[in-house]
C-alpha positions, 0 to 999 in steps of 0.5 A: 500500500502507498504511503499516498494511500495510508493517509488518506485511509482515515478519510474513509471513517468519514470524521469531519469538521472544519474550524479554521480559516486558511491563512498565507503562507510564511515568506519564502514559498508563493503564498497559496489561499485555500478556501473551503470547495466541499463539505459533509456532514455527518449525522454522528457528529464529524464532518469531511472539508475539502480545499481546492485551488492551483498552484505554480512552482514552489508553494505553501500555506498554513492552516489555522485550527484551534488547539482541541482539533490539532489531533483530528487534524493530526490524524486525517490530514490528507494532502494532494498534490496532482500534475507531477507536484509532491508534498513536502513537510507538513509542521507546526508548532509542537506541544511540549508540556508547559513545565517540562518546557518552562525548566528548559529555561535559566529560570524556572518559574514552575510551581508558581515561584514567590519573589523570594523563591525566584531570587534564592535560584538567581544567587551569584547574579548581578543586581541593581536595587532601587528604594529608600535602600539602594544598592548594587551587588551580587544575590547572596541569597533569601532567608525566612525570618520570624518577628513576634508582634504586640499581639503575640501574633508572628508574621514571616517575612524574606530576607535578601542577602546582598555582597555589595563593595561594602560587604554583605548587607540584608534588605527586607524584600518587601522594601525594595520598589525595584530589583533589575537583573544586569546580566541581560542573558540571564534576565532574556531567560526570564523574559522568554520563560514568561513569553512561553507561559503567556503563550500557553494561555493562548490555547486558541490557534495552532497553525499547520503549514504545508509545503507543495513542491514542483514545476509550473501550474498543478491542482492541489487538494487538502482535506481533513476530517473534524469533530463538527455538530450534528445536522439535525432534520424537522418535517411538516407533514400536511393532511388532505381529504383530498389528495396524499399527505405531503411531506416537507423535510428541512435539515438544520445545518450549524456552520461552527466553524472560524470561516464563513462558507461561501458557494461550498458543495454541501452533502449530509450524511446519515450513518454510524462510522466509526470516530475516535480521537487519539492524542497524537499532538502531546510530545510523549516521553518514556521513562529510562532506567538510570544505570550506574557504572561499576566500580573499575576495580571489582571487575575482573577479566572474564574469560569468554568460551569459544563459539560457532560463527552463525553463517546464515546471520551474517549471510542474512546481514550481506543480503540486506546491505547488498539491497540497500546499495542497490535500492534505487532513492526514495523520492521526496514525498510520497503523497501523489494520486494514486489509484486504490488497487484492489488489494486495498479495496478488499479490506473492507473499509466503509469509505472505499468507494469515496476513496476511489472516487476520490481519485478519480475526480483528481484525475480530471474525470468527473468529480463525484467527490463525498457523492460516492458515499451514496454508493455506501449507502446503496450497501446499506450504510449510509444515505446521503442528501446532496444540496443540489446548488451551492450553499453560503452559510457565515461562521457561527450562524445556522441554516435551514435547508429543504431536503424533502418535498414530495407526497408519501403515501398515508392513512389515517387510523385511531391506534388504541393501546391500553397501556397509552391510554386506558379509554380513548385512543390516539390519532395518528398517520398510517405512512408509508415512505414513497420517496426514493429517500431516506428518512432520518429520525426527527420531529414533525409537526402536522397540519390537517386541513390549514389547522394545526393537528399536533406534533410525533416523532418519525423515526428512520424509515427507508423508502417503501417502509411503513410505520405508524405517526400518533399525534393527538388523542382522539376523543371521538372514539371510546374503547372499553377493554373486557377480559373473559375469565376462562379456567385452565384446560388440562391437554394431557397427563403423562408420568416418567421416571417419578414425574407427573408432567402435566400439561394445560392450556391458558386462555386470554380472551378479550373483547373491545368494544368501540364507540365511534361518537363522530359524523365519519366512519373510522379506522380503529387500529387496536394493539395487544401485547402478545410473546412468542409464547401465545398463539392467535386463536381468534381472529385468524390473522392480525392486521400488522405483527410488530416483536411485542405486538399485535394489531387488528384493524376494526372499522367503525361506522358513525354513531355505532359501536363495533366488538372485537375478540382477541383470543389468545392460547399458550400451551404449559407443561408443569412438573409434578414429583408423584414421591410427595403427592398429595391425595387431593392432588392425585385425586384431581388429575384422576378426574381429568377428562383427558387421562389416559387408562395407562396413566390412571392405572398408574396412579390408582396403583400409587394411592394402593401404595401410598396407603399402605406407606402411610398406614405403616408411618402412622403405626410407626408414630404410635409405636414411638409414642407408646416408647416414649411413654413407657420409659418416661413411667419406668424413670419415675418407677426407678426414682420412687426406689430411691426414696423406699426402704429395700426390705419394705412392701411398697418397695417390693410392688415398686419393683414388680411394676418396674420389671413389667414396664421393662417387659413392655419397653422390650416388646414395643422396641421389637413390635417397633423396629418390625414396623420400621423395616416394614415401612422402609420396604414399602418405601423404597417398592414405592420409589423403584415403581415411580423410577420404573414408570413411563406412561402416556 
């Protein structure tokens, strides 16, 4: 690819906007005025400026931007120069940070110095005095002194030492009425340190200056792309009984520029590209370690091992010398014309087209210009409106300009949307875009017979494309919104693997009753949210399906009332665990009309087993209570023994009671782990019969 080419590449992101006037050129060259031929703008909020003038021999000129657009300029600058001329240097002004550039100087004045600080680095320079104390001699220094005042406050204050003829001699600083450096080097460094600093305040201009190189008279190009408002559109959209609404569309264009524009070619553009900036105009500087040298006499000669010559290193290195003898010279510049070759057309960039249109109108061939970017657009990425007559707009003013007069296609129709409006629905354009445009997203303000009806939001639409323009509540018309109740619907039982999956229909069904009050027949558009879940039962078709709407379209006559029912069904599939399941439930599905006889066999044969379970649980619980109450008798037994005298009588009943109540808790303990093992058994029959059943 061409150095020619790889400038020219950011043009094809297609990010403008011009701020400068276009100065002379500094002496030496023949000054060239280049004044601005072509602009587009962009609806992304970058536009694309473009310079066209002749040239003889040797010429230059400077551009003049403001600071904040130097890196766009940086980035995209393109320079053009055709009939065998070449580009030379293109300079400006570099932007060191200010405090690295300020401590270049004699005197640093970084860090906003006080005098005493600015004199305490001056020490050794000659200066001269003036004041009630005059004197003439060398800075010696400034030191901070303390003084305690009556009311015990302390003030500080600088001190300047001075080697005069006499000695040294201390002046407080705020005494002296003047202090003039004589050596005029020093006092220079000081006066250009203020002058970089003042012009740093001066952040407004920067120039960029360009030099064109060759003989006799050649056409020159420059071109740039800058940040730049965004053209806005508005519309007028005018009603008739009679005959289609007519559109009138207007683009709003802000010339923000430092130029007027005068006759320029105006394209605008609507589309998304790519845009960025990068700071390309800030000097960057990489940190460097700092590496000390060793000490001479703790090195030791190290003694290196032989090794084997790498023939093809150095045959490599030969080759590479060899070219670069016999390489012819580069030329000067490398900026010509040249055409995109289609290796460079294959990387797919936005812009190729204008790129290579581009070319081709330098060449003297008809100057398509930004007007190759309706080719994008035919790919479907951008759309371009081209101001057919020049267009003169004067700096930091705005214009209106007509971009659309044509008749579209359109209905009027009430949309009513509950979630809008729950009673009356709203006016609005059924419009369709009959012109060979595209149009973009803007306000629009309707009139409908000479009388202004209201104003709605177009959004982008392609031509052919139809969408729905609402501008007013019409309360002609009133919507009452009825919901029918209808009870789910089981569709079928079917049991896998301990799953009871059951599956039932949900039913939405709603009937709109329209009143039309009005002299006139009417169009009523009524919208119901809707997923892809549901599926239209009634009526067959919609009028219009949008990703979260439905639309029916009812006529209305004057003075009646028309009904529409919308009915919507959804088919659900929910799972049921059968381990867990209650009798009332199983009980349910049971009696549901749509069980099959395998399915009923399946759950009959469950509730067989879950008694049976159950019967055993609830003699499993008795068993444990019977324990419980058992030994809690038989610890009271045992504590009354430790009141009672052994060899006594109610100690003697005490002890046949307490080996009966251990006979007891034996036999329950037995009667007990019998009904356990019995309900584990059931259990698991219970569960390896749910794991084995699959039935429709």
């Amino acid at each position: 690819m061409s150095p020619h080419l790889l400038c020219r590449l950011p043009l094809l992101l297609a990010a403008v906007g011009l701020s400068g006037n276009i100065a002379a050129a500094q002496e030496g060259d023949a000054a060239t005025d280049l004044k601005v031929s072509r602009v587009a703008l962009f609806s992304s909020g970058v536009g694309y400026f473009q310079c066209d003038t002749r040239v003889t021999g040797h010429a230059s000129a400077e551009l003049k931007f403001r600071t904040d657009q130097i890196n766009d300029i940086l980035k995209s600058l393109v320079a053009r120069d055709a009939d065998g001329g070449t580009i030379g240097v293109v300079s400006y002004a570099s932007q060191d940070p200010i405090e690295k550039t300020l401590r270049s100087f004699g005197v640093d004045i970084t860090g906003r110095p006080t005098l005493g600080q600015l004199l305490d680095q001056l020490r050794g320079e000659p200066v001269e005095i003036g004041g009630p104390r005059k004197m003439n001699g060398v800075i010696v220094g400034v030191e901070k002194r303390r003084q305690a005042l009556p009311d015990k406050q302390v003030v500080e204050f600088d001190v300047l030492n001075v080697l005069t003829e006499t000695g040294i001699q201390q002046l407080v600083l705020s005494e002296a009425q003047g202090i003039r450096l004589t050596n005029e080097k020093v006092a220079g460094e000081l006066r250009k340190a203020l002058d970089t600093l003042a012009k740093s305040h001066d952040a407004d201009k920067k120039s960029v200056r360009l030099e064109f190189n060759g003989q006799g008279e050649r056409r020159v190009r420059v071109s740039y792309l800058l940040e730049a408002p965004i053209w806005k559109t508005s519309y007028r959209l005018v009603l008739s009984a009679e005959g289609k609404p007519f559109l009138q569309g207007w683009a709003t264009v802000e010339n923000a520029t430092e130029e007027d524009w005068n006759d320029v070619r105006l394209s605008l553009v609507s589309g998304r590209p790519i845009s960025f900036i990068m700071d390309l105009y800030t000097p960057i500087y990489i940190p460097r370690p700092k590496v000390e040298l060793e000490l001479y006499a703790s090195l030791r000669p190290p003694e290196m091992e032989a090794g084997f010559e790498d023939r093809s290193a150095v045959e490599m290195l030969g080759r590479v010398a060899a070219r670069r003898e016999s390489a012819p010279a580069a030329p000067a510049a490398a900026m010509r014309g040249r055409r995109m070759d289609e290796k460079a057309k294959s990387l797919g960039f936005a812009g190729a087209e204008l790129a290579e249109a581009d070319d081709a109108a330098f060449d003297g061939m008809k100057d398509s210009g930004v007007e190759s970017v309706a080719t994008a657009r035919e790919a479907g990425e951008l759309f371009e409106y081209v101001i057919d007559t020049p267009v003169s707009v004067a700096r930091q003013h705005s214009a209106m300009l007509p971009i659309v007069n044509e008749e579209v296609d359109g209905e009027k129709v009430s949309v009513f949307n509950p979630a809008t409006h729950a009673k009356h629905p709203l006016n609005s354009l059924m419009l369709t875009n009959a012109t060979a445009l595209h149009l973009m997203q803007g306000p629009v303000t309707l009139f409908d017979g000479n009388t202004y009806a209201g104003d709605a939001k177009l959004p982008d639409l392609n031509p052919g494309e139809k969408r729905l323009v609402p501008y007013a509540l019409d309360l002609a018309i009133e919507v009452l919104t009825k919901q029918r109740s209808v009870p789910e619907e089981t569709v079928s039982l079917r049991i896998a693997k301990g799953t009871l999956w059951h599956r039932r229909k949900l039913v939405d069904e709603r009937v709109y009753d329209v009143k039309n009050k009005g002299d006139k027949e009417r169009q009523v558009i009524i919208e119901q949210a809707y997923s892809g879940d549901w599926t239209l039962v009634e009526p067959k078709q919609p009028f219009e399906r949008t990703q979260n709407l439905l639309r029916f379209k009812l006529p209305v006559a004057a003075r009646q009332t028309a009904s529409q029912l919308v009915r919507l069904e959804m088919t659900a599939e929910q799972a049921v665990g059968l381990t867990n399941l209650g009798f009332e439930q199983v009980q349910f599905y049971l009696r549901a009309k749509v069980i099959s006889a395998g399915v009923k066999t399946a759950l009959e044969r469950i509730i067989v087993m879950r008694t049976e379970l159950d019967n055993l649980s609830r003699q499993r619980g008795d068993l444990e209570r019977d324990l419980n109450e058992s030994r809690q008798d038989q610890e009271r037994i045992r504590q009354n023994l430790a009141t009672l005298p052994q060899n006594s009588d109610p100690y003697a009943r005490q002890m046949r009671k307490f080996d009966d109540m251990e006979t007891r808790i034996e036999q329950v303990s037995q009667r007990l782990a019998d009904i356990r093992s019995q309900e584990n058994e059931k259990r698991k029959e219970l569960e390896n019969y749910l794991l084995s059943l699959n039935v429709e």
